[in-house]
N, C-alpha and C positions, 0 to 999 in steps of 0.2 A: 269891127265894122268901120267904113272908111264914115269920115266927119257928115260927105255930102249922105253919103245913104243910112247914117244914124238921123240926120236933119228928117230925111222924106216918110222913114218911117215912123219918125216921132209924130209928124203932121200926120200922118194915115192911122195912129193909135188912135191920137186924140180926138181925130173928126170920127172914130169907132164908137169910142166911148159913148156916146151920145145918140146914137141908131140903134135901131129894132134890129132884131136878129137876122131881117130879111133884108133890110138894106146894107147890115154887114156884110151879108155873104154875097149879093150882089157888088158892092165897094170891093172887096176882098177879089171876086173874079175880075171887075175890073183892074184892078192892079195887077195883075197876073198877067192879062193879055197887054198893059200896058208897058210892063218892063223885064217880058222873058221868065215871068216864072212858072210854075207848072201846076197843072190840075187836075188830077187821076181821079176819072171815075170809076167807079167800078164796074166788073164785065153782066152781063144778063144773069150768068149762070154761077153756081157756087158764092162763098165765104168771102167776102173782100168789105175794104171801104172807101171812102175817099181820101185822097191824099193831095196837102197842099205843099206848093214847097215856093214861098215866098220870101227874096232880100236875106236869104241862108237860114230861113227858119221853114222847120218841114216837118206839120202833123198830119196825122188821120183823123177819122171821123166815121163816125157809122151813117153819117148822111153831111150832104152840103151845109148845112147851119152847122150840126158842129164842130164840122172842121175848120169853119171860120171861126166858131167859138174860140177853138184851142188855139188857134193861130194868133189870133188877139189876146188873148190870155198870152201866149209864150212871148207875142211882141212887147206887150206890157211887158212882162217880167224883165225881156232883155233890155228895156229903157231902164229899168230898176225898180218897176211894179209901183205904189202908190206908196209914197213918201209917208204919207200921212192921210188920215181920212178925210174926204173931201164932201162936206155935207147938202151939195146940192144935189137936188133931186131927179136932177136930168143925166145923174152920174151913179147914183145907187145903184143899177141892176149889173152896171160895167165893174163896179167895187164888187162888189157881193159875188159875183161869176171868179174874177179874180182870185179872190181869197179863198174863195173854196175849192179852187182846183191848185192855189200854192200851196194852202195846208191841208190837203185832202183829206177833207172834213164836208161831210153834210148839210145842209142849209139848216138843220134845228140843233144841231151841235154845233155851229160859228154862233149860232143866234145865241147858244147858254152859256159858252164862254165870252163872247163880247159882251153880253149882259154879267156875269161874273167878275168881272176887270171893271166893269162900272161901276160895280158895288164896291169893290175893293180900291179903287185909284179917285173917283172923281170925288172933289173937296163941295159939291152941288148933293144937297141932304135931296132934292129932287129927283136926281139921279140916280142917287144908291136907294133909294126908295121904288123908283119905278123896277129899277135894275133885279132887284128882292124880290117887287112882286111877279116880275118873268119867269124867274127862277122858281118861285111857290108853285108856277101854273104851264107843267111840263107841254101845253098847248098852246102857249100866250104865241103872239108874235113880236117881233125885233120891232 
């Protein structure tokens, strides 16, 4: 990916990360009409989905949201997905989507191994405490 069009879609991940699913897929179609890239809907009749193909990244989708979903997910990924956890809260659902479509895993299966690693790595007795009790209660949330 040439420097200037890793720059533009690093800014279009990150201003991602932060919107509702609806303002993604609207941002996302904007981009599209703004710099030639493409947006297959699907026809009336039979089997199909959508198809995005933006800055050389090109998913489907069984509807508009989440083909932007994947598209944001894959652009993440191709920036090198999240270095590290980032614990603001206006970034959670963008993390969470992420990682569960890199290690395709579940949302209460990320939940029991990220609680799992808490208990085993963090040096915070808080932690591996809380972490424990997730794990005791197969309904707890993250």
């Amino acid at each position: 990916m040439p420097p200037e069009l890793h720059d533009r879609v690093a800014r279009l991940v990150t201003a991602l990360d932060r919107m509702t699913p609806e303002e993604r897929t609207e941002t996302i179609a904007n981009e599209v009409i703004e710099t030639g890239g493409s947006w297959q809907t699907p026809p009336q009749s039979g089997r199909s989905c959508f198809i995005i193909s933006l800055h050389g990244i090109e998913v489907p989708g069984f509807d508009a949201n989440s083909a932007a979903m994947h598209w944001h997910i894959d652009a993440r990924s191709a920036m090198g997905g999240w270095p590290q956890p980032d614990h603001d809260p206006g970034l959670r659902r963008a993390q969470l989507e992420w990682a569960q479509m890199a290690l395709f895993i579940g949302a209460e299966d990320l939940r029991r191994q990220a609680a799992a690693i808490a208990m085993l790595w963090s040096t915070s007795q808080m932690v591996r405490d809380a972490a424990r009790l997730h794990l005791d209660q197969p309904g707890a949330a993250a």
